[in-house]
N, C-alpha and C positions, 0 to 999 in steps of 0.2 A: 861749312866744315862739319865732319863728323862728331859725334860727340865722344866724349871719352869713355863710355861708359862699359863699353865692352873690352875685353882682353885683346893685344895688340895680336895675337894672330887671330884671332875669328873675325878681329875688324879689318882685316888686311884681306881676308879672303871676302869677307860679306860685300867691301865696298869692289871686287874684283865680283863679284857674284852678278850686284845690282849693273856694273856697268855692260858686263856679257846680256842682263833684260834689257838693258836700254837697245844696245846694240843689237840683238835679236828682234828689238823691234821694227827697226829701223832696216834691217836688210831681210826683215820675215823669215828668220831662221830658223823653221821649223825643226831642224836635228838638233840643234842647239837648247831651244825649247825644250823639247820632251825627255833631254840630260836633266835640266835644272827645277822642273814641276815635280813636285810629288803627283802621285796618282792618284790621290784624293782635293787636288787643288780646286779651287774657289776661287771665281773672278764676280764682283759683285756691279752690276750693271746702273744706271744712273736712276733707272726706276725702283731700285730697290731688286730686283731678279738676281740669281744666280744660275752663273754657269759653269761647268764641267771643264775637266783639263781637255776633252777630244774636242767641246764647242770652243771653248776658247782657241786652242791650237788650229781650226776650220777659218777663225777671225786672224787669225795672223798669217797664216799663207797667203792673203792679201795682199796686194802692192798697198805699202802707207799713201795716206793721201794727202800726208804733211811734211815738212823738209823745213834741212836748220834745225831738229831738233838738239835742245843740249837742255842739260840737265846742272841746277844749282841747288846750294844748301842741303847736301843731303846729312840725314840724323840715321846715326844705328843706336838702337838702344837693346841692351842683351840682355832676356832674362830665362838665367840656366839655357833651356836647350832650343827657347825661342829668343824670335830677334824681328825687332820692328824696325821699318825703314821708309823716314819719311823721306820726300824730296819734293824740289819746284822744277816746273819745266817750263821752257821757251821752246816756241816755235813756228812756223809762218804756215800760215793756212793756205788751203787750196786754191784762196782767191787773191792771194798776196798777200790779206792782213796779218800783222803779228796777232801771237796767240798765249796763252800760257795757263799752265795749270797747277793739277799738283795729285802726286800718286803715294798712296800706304800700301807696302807692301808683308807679310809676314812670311819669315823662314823660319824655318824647323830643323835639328842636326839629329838625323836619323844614319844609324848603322853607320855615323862615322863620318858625315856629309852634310853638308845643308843642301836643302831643298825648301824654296816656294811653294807653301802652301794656302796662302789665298793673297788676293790681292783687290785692288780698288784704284782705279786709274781712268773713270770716264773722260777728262781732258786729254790723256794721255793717248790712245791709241782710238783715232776714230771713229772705226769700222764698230766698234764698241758701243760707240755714242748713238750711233743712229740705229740704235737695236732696241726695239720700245714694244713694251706686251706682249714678246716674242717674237714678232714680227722683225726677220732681216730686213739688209737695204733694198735689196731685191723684191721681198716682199711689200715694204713697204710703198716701193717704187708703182709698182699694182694696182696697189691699193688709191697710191693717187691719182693715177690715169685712168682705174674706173671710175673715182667719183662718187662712189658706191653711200647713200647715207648712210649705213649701217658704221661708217669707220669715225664717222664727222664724230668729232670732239675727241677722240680716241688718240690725236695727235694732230700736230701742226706742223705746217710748211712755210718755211722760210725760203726765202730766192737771194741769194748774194747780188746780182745783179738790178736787183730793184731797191734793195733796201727793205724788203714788204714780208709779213705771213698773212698764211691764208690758212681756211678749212681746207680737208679732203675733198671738199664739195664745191670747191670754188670754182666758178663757170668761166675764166679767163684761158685762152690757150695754154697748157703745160711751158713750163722752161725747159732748157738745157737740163739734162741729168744732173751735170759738173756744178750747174747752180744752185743743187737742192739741197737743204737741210731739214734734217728732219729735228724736232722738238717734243715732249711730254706734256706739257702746258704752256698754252700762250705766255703767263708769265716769263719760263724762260727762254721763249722766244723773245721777247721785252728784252729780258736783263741780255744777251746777245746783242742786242742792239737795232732788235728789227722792231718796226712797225705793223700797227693792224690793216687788213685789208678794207676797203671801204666798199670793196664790190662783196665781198662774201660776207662780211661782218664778223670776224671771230666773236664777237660779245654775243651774239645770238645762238653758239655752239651748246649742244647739250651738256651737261657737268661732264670733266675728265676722270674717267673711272679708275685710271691709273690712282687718283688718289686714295681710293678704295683700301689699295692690297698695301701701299706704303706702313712706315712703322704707328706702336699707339699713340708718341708722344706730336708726328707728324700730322696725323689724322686730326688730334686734339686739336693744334693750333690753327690748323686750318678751318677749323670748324669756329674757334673765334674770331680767327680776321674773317672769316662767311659774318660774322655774329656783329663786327664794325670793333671789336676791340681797339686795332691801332689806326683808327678814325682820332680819339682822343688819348690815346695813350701811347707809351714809347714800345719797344720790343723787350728792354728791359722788365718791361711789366708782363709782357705777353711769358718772356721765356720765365720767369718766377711761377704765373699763372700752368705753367706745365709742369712744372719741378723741374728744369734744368736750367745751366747757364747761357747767355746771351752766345759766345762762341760754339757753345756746341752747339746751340738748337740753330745756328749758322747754319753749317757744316752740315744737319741732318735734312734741311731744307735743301743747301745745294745737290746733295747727295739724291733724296726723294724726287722731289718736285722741281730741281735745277733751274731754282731761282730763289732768291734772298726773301725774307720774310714781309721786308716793307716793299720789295718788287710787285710779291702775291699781293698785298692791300692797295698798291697804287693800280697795277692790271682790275684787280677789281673794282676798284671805283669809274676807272675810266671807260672799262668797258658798261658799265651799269648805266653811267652819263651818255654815252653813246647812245643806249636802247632808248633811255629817255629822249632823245636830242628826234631819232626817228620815228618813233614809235607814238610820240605824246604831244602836247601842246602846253606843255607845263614851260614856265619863264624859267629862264634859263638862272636866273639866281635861285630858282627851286630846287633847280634840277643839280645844280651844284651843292646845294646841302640834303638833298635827297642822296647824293652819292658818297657823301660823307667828306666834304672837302670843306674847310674850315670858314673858306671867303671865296667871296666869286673871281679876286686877283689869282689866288693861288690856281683857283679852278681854269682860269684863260692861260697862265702861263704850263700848263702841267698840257693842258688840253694843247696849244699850240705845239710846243716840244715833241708830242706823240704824231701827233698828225698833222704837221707843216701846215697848218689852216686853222683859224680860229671856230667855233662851235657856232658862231652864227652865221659862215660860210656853210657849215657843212648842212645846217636845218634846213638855208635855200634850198639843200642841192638832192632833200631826202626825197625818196620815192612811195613818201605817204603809209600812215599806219590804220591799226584799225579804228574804225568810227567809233567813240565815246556817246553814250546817250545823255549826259550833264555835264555841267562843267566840273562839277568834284567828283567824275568818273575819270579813272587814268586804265588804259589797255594794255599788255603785253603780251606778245610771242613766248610759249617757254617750249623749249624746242626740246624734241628727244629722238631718241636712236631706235627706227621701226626693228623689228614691228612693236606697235605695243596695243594691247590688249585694253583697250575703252570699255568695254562693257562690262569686262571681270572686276574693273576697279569700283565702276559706276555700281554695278550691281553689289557688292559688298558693304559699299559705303551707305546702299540705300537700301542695305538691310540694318542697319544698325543708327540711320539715321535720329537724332533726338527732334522731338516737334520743339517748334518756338528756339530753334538753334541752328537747325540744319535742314535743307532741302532739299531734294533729290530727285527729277524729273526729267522730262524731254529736253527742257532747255541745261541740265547739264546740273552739277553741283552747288548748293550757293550756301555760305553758312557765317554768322557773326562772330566779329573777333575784337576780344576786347585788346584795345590800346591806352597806351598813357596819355591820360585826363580826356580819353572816347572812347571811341569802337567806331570798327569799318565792316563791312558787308564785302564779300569777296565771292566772285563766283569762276566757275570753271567748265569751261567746255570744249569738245575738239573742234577742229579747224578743217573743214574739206579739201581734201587735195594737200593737206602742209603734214610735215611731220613734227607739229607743233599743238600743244592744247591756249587756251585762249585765258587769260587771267582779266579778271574786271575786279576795280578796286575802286569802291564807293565811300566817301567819308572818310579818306586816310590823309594826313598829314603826308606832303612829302618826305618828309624826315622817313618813313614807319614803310614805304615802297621795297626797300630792298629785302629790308627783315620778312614784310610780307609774300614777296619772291620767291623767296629762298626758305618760307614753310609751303609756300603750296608745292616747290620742285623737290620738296623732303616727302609732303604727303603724298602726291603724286608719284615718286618714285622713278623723276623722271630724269634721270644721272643715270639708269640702270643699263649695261651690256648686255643684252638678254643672248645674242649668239654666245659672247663668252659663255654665260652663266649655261645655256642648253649645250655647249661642248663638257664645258665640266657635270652635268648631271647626266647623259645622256647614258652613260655608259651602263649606269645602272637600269635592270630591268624591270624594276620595279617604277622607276620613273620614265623610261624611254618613251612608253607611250602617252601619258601625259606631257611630258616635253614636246612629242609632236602635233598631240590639239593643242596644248596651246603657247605657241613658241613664241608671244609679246607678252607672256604674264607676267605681272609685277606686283610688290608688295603694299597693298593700300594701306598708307600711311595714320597719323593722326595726325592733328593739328597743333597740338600743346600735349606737352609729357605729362602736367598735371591733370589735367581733361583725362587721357587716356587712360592715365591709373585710377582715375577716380572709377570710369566706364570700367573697367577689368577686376575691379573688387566687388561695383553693381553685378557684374556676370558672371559672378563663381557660381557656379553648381547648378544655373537655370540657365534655360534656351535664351537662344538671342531676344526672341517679343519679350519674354520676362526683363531680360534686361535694361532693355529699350525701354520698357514701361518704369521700371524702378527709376533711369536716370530722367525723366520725364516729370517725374513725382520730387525727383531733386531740386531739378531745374526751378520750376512751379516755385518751390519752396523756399530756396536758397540761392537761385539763380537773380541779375539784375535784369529790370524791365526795360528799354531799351524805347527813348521817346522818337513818339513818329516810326514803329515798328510795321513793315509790313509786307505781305506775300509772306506769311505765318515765319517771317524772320523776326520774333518779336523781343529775345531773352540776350543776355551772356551768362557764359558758363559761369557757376559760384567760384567766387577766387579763393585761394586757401584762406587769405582770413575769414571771409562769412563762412566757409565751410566748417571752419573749428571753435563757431561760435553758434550755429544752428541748431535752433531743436529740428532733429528729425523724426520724433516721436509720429506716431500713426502715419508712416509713409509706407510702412511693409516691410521694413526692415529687420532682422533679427539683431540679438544684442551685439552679439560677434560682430556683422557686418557694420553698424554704427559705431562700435568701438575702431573698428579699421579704419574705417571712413576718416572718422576727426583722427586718431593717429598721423594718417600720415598728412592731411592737412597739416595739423601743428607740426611735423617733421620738416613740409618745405616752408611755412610761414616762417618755423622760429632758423630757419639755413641749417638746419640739422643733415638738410636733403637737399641738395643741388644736382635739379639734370642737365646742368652744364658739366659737371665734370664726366672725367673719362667713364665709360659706355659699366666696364667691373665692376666702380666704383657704386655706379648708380644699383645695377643691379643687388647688390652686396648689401647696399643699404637699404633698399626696398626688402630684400629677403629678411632684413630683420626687424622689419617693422612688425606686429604683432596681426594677423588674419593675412599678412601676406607673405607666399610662399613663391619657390622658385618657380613655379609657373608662370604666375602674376607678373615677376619681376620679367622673365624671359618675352613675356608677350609685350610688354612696351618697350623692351630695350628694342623688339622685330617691329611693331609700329611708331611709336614716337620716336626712338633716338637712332633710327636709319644706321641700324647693324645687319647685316644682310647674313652675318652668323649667329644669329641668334636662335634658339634652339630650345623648346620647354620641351625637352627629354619627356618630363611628367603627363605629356597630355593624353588619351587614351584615346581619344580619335588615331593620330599616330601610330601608336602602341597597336591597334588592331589592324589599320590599314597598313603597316608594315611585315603584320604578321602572315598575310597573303590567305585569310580564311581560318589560320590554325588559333592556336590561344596568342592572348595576346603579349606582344614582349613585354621583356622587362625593361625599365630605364635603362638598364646598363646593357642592353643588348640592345638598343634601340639607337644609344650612342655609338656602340661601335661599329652597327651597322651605319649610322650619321658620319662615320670618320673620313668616309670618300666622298660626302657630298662637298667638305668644307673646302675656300669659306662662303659657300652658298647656301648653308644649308636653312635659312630665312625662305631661300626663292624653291626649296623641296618640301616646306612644311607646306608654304601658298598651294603648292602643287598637290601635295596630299589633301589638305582639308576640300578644297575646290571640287575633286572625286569625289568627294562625301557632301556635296552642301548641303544637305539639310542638316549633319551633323557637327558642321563647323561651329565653331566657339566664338 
């Protein structure tokens, strides 16, 4: 029933209003339509997108693909000359099952009339739903009969007639069109009620970049259930932990990501357990608290329900992983979207490489990471023929697998859409031809936020060797020795406590720089400084640390906290290499000219400084 709250003639017209959109949708009444849309309407799509009153109106001259639509509970709620209008919907889907959702829509009484001016209805009309990254059904239909990797992880295929989804990539004959569903993240293909594919593996897809563009507080959460938050804690904890409430941070999830928050944590886990079950030889009660599952009961009945098979059927039936050279070595696949650029990352990383931390040669990446009550050795290298880099993890607790995962696919950068990202920079000609040398380049990451800012206060004002040598002289000093160290992996990084407890006297330091130094150590020892919170926050509070300025802060939000808009306006490399020869810009002209790169403009600095390598920072 409606509510009371509006005056009985605007609510007599509003609920004759909402029932002419239901109606309209149901017979595609495009004349009808373009009566009751304001000209500035807003339809907001399940990835988070908006679109237009003429792309919206292009989606409704479609035949619906659904029938039995009715509509319950609708709310008018009036205030002055707007009017919000919730409702629930029923209705039978294309494959017979019942269906049901729920649409907010908002009118506006313009010149004497209301008019719809935006709306939010992905349950509701289809043709809507299966519209992801821009991509129509049409196009995405395309996309999955090429097969194309470039799409893989970009979206997921559900088939009504199997019960099943799959990658873009999946090598099984196409279904029936009528069968297809399209989805944003495997997640909510889950919470729909489909299952993973066992021939293509969705758990082995490179990160959904859709979750990139979604909102800050959706980014956030997602980035702690990546982090194992609600492994031991509820959602109630989670949504406190973002600043909002457990129903809305719902609702922003279904909206975003289209699927519930504990759906995203259980897809995670299961898919995690999976890589593990193929990929390793680890006991399967490891591999259940490696993926964050409380008991190996829970982990066989969650594992059964997904995949109609228990996990020790399915390890019979795997197709073999890569060779481990020890028994406390565990391998992984981390898969990403060609093209990408191996040597720009490689070669970045092994200029800035620290001795006795990090290694950088033919056989690929390898660098120590300190964990709780150890440290593991982790190395990284590509994979011939695969569009996958190779993870080797020595000395880690199963517990500390995923966390380690999901920093090398942070450092790596390997979630990244480089087509998206080269259609949005291309335009500019100052980047164009950079975008086309090097059209897999990516952002070489850090390994630890702390590590990074400490390296970026070592590197104000001197070349990268100066750098490098200073955090060298740290290490030595303040760094832990690391027994049975070797192939010059012999240190870990100083943790904030030794750091804010160290003489650093006769290392080379000026007083400035050692005053910064301990600063912000004591910042994140005493929690004054968490780079688990939101990407602002972090920066904001680095910029007030004392020797570090927005540059500083801008350059680890773009390498450690995987912002791909992050932007040291301040840097002078930029500032000339934008100026195309003349003097050099100013920040404030260097932003505005930054305003068409966003939100890539992390993947135009990579692009600028790489121009300039000897002058990169």
């Amino acid at each position: 029933m409606p509510t009371e709250t509006a005056p009985t003639s605007d609510l007599t017209t509003l609920l004759e209003l909402n029932r002419d959109y239901i109606r309209s949708v149901q017979t595609s009444d495009v004349r009808r339509f373009r009566e009751i849309l304001a000209d500035d309407f807003l339809c907001s799509l399940p990835d988070g997108a908006l679109i237009g009153r003429e792309r919206f109106l292009e989606h409704t001259a479609r035949p619906v693909q659904i029938s039995n639509l009715e509509v319950h509970d609708v709310n008018v709620r009036l205030m002055g000359d707007f009017a919000i209008i919730h409702a629930r919907t029923t209705f039978t889907a294309p494959d017979g099952r019942p269906g049901s959702g729920r649409y907010t829509d908002v009118w506006a009484r313009r010149q004497g009339r209301w008019v719809a001016v935006s709306a939010r209805h992905p349950e509701l009309i289809v043709p809507l739903m299966e519209e992801i990254l821009g991509l129509d059904r049409r196009a995405l239909d395309r996309a999955r009969v090429s097969r194309d990797p470039r799409f893989d992880g970009k979206f997921f295929i559900a088939v009504t007639s199997t019960g099943i989804y799959c990658r873009p990539v999946c090598p099984v004959p196409s279904p029936k069109k009528a069968h297809v569903r399209y989805y944003t993240t495997a997640a909510a293909a889950a919470e729909a009620g489909f299952r993973p594919c066992l021939r293509c593996r969705p758990e082995a897809a490179p990160g959904t970049p859709a979750w990139l563009g979604t909102s800050a507080v959706v980014r956030r959460a997602l980035r702690l259930i990546q982090e194992g938050v609600l492994d031991d804690a509820s959602v109630d904890v989670l949504a406190g932990r973002v600043g909002v409430g457990r129903r809305h941070l719902h609702r922003l999830f279904v909206q975003h990501v289209g699927a519930s928050p504990i759906t995203v944590a259980q897809t995670r886990r299961l898919h995690f357990a999976k890589r593990l079950l193929d990929e390793t030889d680890l006991p399967i009660t490891e591999i259940a608290l490696a993926a964050g599952f409380g008991s190996l009961r829970r982990f066989n009945d969650t594992f059964q329900r997904t995949y109609q098979r228990p996990p020790r059927e399915l390890r019979r039936q795997r197709r073999g992983g890569l060779a481990a050279e020890g028994g406390d070595e565990v391998v992984l696949r981390l898969a990403f979207r060609p093209p990408y650029d191996w040597p720009q990352v490689r070669d970045f990383l092994a200029a800035r490489a620290m001795p006795g931390i990090e290694r950088v040669d033919a056989r690929g990446y390898a660098r120590t990471v300190m964990l709780d009550g150890g440290h593991a050795v982790v190395c990284m290298r590509t994979l011939e023929h695969e569009h996958a880099l190779e993870l080797r993890v020595r000395g880690a607790a199963p517990a500390a697998l995923f966390q380690l995962s999901s920093a090398a696919r942070r450092t790596f950068d390997l979630a990244a859409d480089p087509a998206r990202i080269a259609l949005a920079l291309r335009p500019d000609p100052l980047l164009a031809p950079l975008v086309k040398r090097r059209p897999g380049l990516r952002i070489p990451g850090a390994w630890e936020p702390f590590e990074c800012a400490v390296r970026a206060v070592l590197g104000q004002q001197v070349s990268v060797a100066a750098g490098r040598t200073l955090a060298a002289r740290l290490v030595d000093r303040a760094g832990r020795r690391v027994a049975g160290g070797t192939d010059g992996l012999t240190h870990l990084f100083p943790s904030p406590a030794a750091l804010a407890s160290a003489d650093l006297d006769g290392l080379g330091f000026t007083r400035a720089r050692t005053a910064a130094l301990q600063a912000l150590a004591r910042a994140v020892f005493e929690g004054a400084l968490d780079f688990g919170a939101p990407v602002e926050e972090v920066v904001a509070a680095l910029a007030a640390l004392p020797g570090i300025g927005d540059w500083t802060a801008q350059y680890v939000a773009l390498r450690a906290l995987g912002e791909p808009d992050a932007f040291p306006a301040a840097d002078l490399v930029l500032r000339r290499v934008a100026a195309a020869g003349g003097t050099p810009l100013t920040r404030r002209a260097l932003e505005a000219r930054a305003e068409a790169w966003r939100p890539w403009r992390g993947y135009a600095v990579l692009h600028l400084w790489c121009s300039q390598r000897r002058l990169v920072p």
